[in-house]
C-alpha positions in Angstrom: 8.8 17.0 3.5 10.1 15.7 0.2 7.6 13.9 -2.1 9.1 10.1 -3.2 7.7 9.4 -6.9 7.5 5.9 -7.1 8.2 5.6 -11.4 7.7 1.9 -11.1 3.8 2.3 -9.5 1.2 -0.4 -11.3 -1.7 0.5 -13.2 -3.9 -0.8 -10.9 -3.8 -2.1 -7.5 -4.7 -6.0 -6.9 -5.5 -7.6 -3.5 -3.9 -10.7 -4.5 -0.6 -9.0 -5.6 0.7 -9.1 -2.5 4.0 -8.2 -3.0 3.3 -5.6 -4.5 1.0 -4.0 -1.7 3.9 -4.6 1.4 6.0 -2.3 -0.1 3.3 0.7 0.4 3.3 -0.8 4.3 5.6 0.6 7.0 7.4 -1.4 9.5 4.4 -0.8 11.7 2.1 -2.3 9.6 0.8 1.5 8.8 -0.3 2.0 5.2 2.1 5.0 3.8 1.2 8.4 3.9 0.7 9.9 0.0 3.2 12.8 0.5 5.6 9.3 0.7 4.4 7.3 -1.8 4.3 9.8 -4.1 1.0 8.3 -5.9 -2.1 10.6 -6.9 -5.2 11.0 -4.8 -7.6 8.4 -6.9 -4.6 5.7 -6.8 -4.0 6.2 -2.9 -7.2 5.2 -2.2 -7.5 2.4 -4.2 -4.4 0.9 -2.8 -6.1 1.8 0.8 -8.7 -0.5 0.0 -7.1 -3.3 -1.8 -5.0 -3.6 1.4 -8.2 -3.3 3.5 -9.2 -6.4 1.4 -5.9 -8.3 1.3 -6.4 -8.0 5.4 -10.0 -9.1 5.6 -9.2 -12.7 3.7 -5.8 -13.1 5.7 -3.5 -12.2 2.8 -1.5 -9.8 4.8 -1.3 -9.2 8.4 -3.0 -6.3 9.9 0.2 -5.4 12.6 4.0 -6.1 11.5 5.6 -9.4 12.6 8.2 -7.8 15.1 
């Protein structure tokens, strides 16, 4: 497995950056593993929970729309 670095990763994760979150999402509506996002532990799992979050006020869908 081949690691993707993402050179364009923010800072910091926000809930309300939405955008920005549905690219670490799969088609499934999966969050992406870190082997493919290519981000370091501490970052993974803040963007883990600012998804969880963006899901619990109905920012993002918790399945994919297909």
């Amino acid at each position: 497995m081949t690691k993707r670095l993402r050179k364009d990763v923010p800072v910091a994760f926000d809930y309300k950056d939405v955008k920005t979150l549905l690219r670490f999402i799969d088609p499934y509506g999966q969050i992406e593993p870190i082997g493919k996002t290519g981000l370091t532990a501490k970052q993974q799992r803040q963007l883990a929970r600012e998804i969880k979050r963006a899901r619990h006020l109905a920012l993002m869908p918790f399945v994919s729309q297909g």
